[in-house]
C-alpha positions in Angstrom: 1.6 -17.2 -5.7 -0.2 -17.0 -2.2 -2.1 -19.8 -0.7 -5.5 -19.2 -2.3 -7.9 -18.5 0.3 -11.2 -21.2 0.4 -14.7 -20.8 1.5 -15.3 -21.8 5.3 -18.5 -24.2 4.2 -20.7 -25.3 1.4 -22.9 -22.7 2.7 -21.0 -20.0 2.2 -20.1 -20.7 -1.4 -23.8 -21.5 -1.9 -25.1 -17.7 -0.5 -22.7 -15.8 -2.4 -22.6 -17.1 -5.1 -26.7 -16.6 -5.3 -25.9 -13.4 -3.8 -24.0 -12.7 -6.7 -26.6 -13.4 -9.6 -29.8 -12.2 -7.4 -30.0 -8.7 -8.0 -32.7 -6.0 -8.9 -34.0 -7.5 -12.4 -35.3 -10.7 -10.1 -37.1 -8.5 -8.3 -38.8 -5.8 -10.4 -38.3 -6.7 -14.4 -39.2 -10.5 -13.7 -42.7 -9.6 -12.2 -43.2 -6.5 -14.9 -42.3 -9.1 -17.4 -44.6 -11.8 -15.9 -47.3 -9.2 -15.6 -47.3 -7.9 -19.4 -46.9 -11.7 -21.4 -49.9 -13.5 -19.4 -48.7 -14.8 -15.8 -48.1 -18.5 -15.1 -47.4 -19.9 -18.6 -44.2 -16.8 -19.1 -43.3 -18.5 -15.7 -42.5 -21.9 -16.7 -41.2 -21.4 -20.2 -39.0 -19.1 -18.2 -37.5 -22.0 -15.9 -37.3 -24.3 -18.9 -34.9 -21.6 -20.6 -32.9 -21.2 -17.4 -32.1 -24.7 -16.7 -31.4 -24.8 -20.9 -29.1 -21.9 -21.3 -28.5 -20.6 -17.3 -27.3 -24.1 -16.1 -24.9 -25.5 -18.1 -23.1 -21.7 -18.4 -23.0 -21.3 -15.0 -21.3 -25.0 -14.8 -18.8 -23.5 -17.2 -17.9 -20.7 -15.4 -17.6 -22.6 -12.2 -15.3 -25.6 -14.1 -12.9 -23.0 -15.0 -12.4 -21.0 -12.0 -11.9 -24.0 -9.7 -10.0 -25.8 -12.9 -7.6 -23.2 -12.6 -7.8 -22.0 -9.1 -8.0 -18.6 -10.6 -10.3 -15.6 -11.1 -10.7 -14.0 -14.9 -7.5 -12.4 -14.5 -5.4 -15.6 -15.1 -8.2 -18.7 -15.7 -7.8 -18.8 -19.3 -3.6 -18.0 -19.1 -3.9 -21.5 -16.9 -6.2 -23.5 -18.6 -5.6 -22.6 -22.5 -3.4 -24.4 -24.9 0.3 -22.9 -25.7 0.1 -20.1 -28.2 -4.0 -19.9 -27.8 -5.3 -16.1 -27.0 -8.0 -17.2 -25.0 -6.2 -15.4 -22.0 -7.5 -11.7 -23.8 -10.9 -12.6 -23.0 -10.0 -11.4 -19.3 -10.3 -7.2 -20.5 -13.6 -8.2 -22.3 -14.6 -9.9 -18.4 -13.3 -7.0 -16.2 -14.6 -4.6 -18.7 -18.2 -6.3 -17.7 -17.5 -6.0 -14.0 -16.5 -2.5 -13.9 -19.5 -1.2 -16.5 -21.9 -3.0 -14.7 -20.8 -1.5 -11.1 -20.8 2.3 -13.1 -24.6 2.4 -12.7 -25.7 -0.7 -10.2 -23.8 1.2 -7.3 -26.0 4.4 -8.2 -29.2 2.2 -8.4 -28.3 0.6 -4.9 -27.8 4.3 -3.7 -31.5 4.9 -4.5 -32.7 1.9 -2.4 -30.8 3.2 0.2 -32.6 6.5 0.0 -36.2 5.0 -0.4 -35.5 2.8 2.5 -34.8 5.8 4.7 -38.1 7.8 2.8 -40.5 5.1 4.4 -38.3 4.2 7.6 -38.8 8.5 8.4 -42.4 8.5 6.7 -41.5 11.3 4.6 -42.9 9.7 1.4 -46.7 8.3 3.1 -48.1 12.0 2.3 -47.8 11.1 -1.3 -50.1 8.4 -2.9 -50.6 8.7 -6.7 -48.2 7.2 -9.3 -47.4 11.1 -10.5 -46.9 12.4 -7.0 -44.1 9.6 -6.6 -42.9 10.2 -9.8 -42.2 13.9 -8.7 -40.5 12.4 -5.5 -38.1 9.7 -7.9 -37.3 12.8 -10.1 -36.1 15.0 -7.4 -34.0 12.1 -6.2 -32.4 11.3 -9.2 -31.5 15.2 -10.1 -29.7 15.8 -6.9 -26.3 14.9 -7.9 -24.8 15.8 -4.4 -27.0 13.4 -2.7 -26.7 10.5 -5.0 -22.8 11.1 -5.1 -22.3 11.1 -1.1 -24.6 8.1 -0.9 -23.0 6.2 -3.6 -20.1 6.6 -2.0 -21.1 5.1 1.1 -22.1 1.9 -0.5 -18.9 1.8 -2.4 -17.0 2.3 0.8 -18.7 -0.3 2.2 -18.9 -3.0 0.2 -14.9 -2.8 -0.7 -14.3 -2.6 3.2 -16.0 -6.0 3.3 -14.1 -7.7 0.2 -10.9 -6.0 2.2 -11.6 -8.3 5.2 -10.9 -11.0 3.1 -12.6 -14.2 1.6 -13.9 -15.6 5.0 -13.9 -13.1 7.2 -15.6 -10.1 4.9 -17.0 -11.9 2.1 -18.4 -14.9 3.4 -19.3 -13.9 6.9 -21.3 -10.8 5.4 -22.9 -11.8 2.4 -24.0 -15.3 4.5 -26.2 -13.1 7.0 -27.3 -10.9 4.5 -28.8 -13.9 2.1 -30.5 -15.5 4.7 -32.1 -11.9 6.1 -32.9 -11.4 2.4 -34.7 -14.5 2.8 -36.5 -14.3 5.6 -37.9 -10.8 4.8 -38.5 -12.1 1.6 -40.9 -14.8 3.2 -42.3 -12.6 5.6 -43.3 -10.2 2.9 -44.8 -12.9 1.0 -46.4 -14.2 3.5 -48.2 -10.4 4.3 -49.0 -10.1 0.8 -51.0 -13.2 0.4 -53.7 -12.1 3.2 -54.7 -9.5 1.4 -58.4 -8.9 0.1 -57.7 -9.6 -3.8 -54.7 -12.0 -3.0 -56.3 -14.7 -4.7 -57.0 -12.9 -7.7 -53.2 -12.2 -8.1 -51.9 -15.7 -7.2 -54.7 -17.3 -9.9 -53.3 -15.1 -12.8 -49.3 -15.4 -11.2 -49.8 -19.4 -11.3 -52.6 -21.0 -13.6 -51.1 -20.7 -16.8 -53.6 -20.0 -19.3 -53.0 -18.9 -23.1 -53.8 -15.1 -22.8 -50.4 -13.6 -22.6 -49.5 -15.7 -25.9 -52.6 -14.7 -27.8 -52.1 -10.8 -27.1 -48.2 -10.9 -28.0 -47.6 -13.9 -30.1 -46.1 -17.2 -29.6 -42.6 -15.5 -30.4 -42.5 -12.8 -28.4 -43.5 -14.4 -25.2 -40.9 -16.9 -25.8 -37.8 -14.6 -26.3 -38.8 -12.1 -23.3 -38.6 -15.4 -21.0 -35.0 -16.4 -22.6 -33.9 -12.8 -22.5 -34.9 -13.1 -18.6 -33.6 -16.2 -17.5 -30.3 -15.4 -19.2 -29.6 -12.0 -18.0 -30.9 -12.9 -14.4 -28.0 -15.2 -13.6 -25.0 -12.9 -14.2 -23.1 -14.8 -16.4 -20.4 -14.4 -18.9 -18.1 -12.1 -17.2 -16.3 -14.3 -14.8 -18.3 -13.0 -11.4 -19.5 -16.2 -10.6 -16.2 -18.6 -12.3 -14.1 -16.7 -9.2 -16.4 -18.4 -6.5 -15.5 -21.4 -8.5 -11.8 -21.0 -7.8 -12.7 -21.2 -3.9 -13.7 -24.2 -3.4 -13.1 -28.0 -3.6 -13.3 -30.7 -5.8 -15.5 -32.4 -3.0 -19.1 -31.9 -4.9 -20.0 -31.7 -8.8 -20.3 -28.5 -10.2 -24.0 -29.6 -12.2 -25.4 -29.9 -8.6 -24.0 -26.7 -6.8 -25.0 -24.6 -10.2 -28.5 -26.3 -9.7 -29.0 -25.1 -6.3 -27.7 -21.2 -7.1 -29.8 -21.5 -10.2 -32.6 -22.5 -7.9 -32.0 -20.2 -5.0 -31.8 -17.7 -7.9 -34.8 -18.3 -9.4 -36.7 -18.9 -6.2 -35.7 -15.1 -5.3 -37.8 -14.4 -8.3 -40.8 -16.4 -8.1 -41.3 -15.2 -4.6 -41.0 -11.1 -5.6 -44.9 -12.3 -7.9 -45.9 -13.7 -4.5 -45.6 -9.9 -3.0 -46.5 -8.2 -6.3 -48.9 -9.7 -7.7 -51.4 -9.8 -4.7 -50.6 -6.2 -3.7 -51.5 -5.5 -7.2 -54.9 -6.8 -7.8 -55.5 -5.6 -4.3 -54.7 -2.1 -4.7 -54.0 -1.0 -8.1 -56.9 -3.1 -10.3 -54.5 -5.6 -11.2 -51.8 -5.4 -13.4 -50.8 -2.4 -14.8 -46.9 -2.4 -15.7 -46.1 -3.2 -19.4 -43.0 -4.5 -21.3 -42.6 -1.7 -22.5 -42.2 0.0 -19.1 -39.5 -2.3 -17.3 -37.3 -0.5 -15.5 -36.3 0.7 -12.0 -38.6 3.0 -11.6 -41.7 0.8 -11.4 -40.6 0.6 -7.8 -40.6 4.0 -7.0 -44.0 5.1 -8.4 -46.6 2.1 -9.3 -45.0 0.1 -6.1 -44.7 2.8 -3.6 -48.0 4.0 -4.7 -49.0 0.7 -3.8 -47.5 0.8 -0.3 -48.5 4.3 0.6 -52.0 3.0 0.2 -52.2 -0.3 2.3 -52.5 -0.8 5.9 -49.2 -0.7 7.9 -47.6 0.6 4.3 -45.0 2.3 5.7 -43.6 -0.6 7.6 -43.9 -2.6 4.7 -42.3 -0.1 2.6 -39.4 0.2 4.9 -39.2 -3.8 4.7 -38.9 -4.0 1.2 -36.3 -1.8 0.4 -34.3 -3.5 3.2 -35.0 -6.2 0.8 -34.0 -4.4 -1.9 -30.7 -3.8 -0.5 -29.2 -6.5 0.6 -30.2 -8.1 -3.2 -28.0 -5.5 -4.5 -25.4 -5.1 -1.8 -25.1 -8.9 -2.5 -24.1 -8.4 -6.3 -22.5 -5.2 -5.5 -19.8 -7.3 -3.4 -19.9 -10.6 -5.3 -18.8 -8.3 -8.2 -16.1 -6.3 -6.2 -14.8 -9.5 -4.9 -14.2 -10.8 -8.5 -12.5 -7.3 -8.9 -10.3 -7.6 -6.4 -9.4 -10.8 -7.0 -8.2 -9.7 -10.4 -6.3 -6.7 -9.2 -4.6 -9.5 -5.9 -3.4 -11.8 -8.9 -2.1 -9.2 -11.5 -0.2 -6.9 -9.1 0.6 -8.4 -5.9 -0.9 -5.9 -3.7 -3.0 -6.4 -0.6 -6.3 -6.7 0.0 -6.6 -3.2 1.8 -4.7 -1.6 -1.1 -6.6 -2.5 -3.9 -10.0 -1.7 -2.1 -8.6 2.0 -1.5 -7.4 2.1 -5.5 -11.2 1.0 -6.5 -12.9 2.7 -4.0 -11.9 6.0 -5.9 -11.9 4.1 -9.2 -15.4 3.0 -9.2 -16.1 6.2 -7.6 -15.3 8.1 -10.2 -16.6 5.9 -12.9 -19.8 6.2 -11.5 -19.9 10.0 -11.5 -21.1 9.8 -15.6 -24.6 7.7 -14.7 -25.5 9.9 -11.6 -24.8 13.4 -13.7 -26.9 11.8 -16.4 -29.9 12.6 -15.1 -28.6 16.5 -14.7 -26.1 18.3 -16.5 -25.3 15.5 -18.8 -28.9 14.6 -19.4 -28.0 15.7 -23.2 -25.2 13.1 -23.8 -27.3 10.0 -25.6 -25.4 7.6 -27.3 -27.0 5.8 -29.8 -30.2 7.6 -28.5 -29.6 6.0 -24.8 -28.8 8.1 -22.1 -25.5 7.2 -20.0 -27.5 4.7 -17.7 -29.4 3.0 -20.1 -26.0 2.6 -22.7 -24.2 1.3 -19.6 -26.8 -1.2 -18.9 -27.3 -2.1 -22.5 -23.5 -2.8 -23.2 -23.6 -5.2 -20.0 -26.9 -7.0 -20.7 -26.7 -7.1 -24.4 -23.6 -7.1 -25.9 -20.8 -8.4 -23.0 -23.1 -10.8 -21.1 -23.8 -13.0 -24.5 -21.0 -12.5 -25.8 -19.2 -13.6 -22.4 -21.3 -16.3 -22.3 -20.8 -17.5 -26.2 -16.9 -17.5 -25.3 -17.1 -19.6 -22.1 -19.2 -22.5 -23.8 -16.8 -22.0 -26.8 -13.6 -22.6 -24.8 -15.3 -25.8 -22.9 -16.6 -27.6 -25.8 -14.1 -26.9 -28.5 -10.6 -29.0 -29.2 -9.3 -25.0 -29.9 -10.1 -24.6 -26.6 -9.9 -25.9 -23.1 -11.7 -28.4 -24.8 -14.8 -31.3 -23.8 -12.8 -33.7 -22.1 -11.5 -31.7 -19.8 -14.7 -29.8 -18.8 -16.6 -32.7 -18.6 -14.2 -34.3 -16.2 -14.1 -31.3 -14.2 -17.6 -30.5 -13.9 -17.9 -34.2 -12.6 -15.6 -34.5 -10.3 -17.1 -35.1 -6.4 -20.2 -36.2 -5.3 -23.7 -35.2 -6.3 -26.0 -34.8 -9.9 -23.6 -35.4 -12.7 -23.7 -34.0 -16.3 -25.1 -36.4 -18.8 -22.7 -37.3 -21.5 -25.6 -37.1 -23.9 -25.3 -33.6 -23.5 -22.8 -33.1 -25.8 -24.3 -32.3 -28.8 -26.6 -29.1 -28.0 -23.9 -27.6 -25.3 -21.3 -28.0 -28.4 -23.7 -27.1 -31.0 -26.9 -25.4 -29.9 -26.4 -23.5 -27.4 -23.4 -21.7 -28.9 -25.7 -21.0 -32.1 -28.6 -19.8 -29.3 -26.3 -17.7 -27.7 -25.0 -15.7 -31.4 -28.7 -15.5 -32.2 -29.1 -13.5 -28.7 -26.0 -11.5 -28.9 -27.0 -10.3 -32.6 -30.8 -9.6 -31.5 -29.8 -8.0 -28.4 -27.2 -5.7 -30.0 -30.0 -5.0 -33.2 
């Protein structure tokens, strides 16, 4: 096999890796979510759960990609016992990676287009949550459009993974995180000098017991685990191939900390824009759990935007942001991709970017016609979008998830030992050895308990 290509710096592995689990649901569901079960107190139970469940998966993914130097498409063939069939887990892994880039490369097409709506100021004339409802329908039913720009975004991401590791990857996605950043800060920043800002912040960070009252102890609880899981991208391998790049220099308890944090910080800082530009300009909270989804951008949020000073700018601003948090999945994912296609097949890197540059072009085509001439097809009353998103979030991400701690913590497996000494080895925050019990024992029951909710 070829030499395995390694990150250039700490840094690089860092970014990406963030880059690969920040993505749209930090920025719109988390807020919607924070919004509907009471503000500060959903907050924190929502770090607990992701330094429960998110962090030690996310060491698990990590421990076997640099374990075995290898992405999904041969970890578990390197790692796994003679005669285990842990190796098959790879299809149920790719089979994430390609489903979930079916409909997030057509989501990422419609921040393109909203960016370019405020940039021109075609979309200011418009101001009321049902006048930009009009607009997001219009957008979503012209196929043509959505195809040609989906495209685009496809074509460009590959042509970045086709650079290679250092030179595409790396050197990209590094710039991008740190202009996601710093717009994300700047934004921030804008929104908390507004006139009801304080309002917004008080309900976003003194916890009080209102959201629990209203919904129930239950219910508030499980909406911040269903959050903090799915936020982190876990389960399908996309972040064990970032693994597989880099040293045995640091422990992986530390570097999942920091991406976890980075992560989490991403989300945290989209209720310091929201939350004041909601109490200032649309009576406070108004998005329900009911509602989540992507269009609470493109209606309650625009409608916010179209109505404050220097809203077009802003606009313009935040769907920049909006881009480069899903142009950062889109080519964390495509990387992993095309890492499994460079280790099954031999090809090059150009090669395989032209093969799934059609591939995921045409498996895409289903979620844009969706919303037009197959706006009939439901499956299990879902339309294609929403069934595409549910197999991802609820039924291969947990079940991903169940297998990795499974395979690290089992003797039928790759087994304790050997992922504890793994996930230890190099400098920094090590994993406690008192541990063992709920990552062996808990957590996998946790995990079946969400699968079969989700799936129900």
């Amino acid at each position: 096999m070829n030499q395995r290509e390694k990150f250039s710096s700490r840094l690089g592995f860092i970014l990406i890796s963030a880059g690969c689990a920040i993505g749209l649901g930090n920025v719109y569901r988390f807020p919607i979510l924070t919004g509907s079960y009471g503000g500060a107190l959903f907050v924190l139970i929502y770090i607990g759960f992701l330094l429960l469940m998110g962090l030690p998966i996310m060491t698990m993914e990590l421990a076997v990609g640099r374990a075995s130097q290898r992405s999904i498409a041969s970890s578990f063939d390197v790692l796994e016992k003679p005669g285990q069939k842990w190796h098959w887990l790879k299809f149920l892994g790719i089979a994430g990676n390609y489903l979930l880039m079916m409909f997030y490369t057509t989501i990422s097409a419609w921040m393109v287009l909203y960016f370019l709506k405020y940039a021109s100021g075609s979309i200011m004339q418009f101001t009321t949550a049902e006048e930009l409802g009009g607009v997001f329908g219009e957008m979503v039913t012209n196929s043509t459009l959505l195809l040609a720009v989906a495209f685009v975004v496809i074509l460009i991401c590959f042509g970045i993974c086709s650079l290679g590791l250092q030179k595409g990857v790396e050197k990209i996605t590094k710039r991008m995180m740190i202009a996601l950043f710093a717009l994300m800060i700047g934004l921030a920043i804008y929104a908390c000098t507004l006139s009801n800002a304080a309002e917004g912040l008080k309900f976003y960070l003194i916890p009080t017991l209102g959201g629990v009252k209203e919904h129930g102890v239950w219910t508030v609880i499980s909406a911040a685990m269903g959050q903090s899981f799915f936020t982190l991208s876990i389960g399908i391998g996309s972040i064990a191939v970032f693994g597989s790049y880099i040293s045995k220099e640091r422990s992986l308890t530390g570097e999942a900390l920091t991406i976890l944090s980075l992560d989490a910080s991403v989300a945290l800082m989209s209720g310091l824009i929201i939350f004041p530009a909601c109490f200032t300009y649309n009576n406070g909270v108004t998005a329900d759990a009911s509602t989540v989804g992507a269009s609470f951008l493109f209606t309650t949020l625009s409608s916010i935007f179209n109505a404050m000073p220097g809203g077009r700018i802003v606009g313009a601003l935040f769907f920049v942001f909006m881009i480069f948090a899903a142009m950062s999945t889109v080519i964390a994912v495509f990387e992993n991709i095309m890492s499994f296609w460079l280790e099954l097949t031999k090809m090059s890197r150009r090669k395989v970017a032209v093969i799934n540059i059609l591939l995921i072009f045409v498996l895409s085509i289903p979620c844009i016609l969706g919303f037009t001439v197959w706006s009939d097809v439901q499956i299990a009353g879902k339309g294609i979008m929403d069934m595409e998103d549910f197999a991802v979030s609820n039924i291969l991400l947990p079940l991903g998830s169940l297998f990795y701690v499974l395979f690290c913590t089992i003797r039928y497996g790759w087994g304790w030992d050997k992922y504890f000494a793994e996930v230890n080895t190099g400098k920094g925050l090590k994993l406690a050895k008192w541990m063992r019990p709920y990552l062996s024992y808990v957590l996998p029951v946790v995990l079946l308990a969400i699968f079969i909710v989700s799936v129900l």
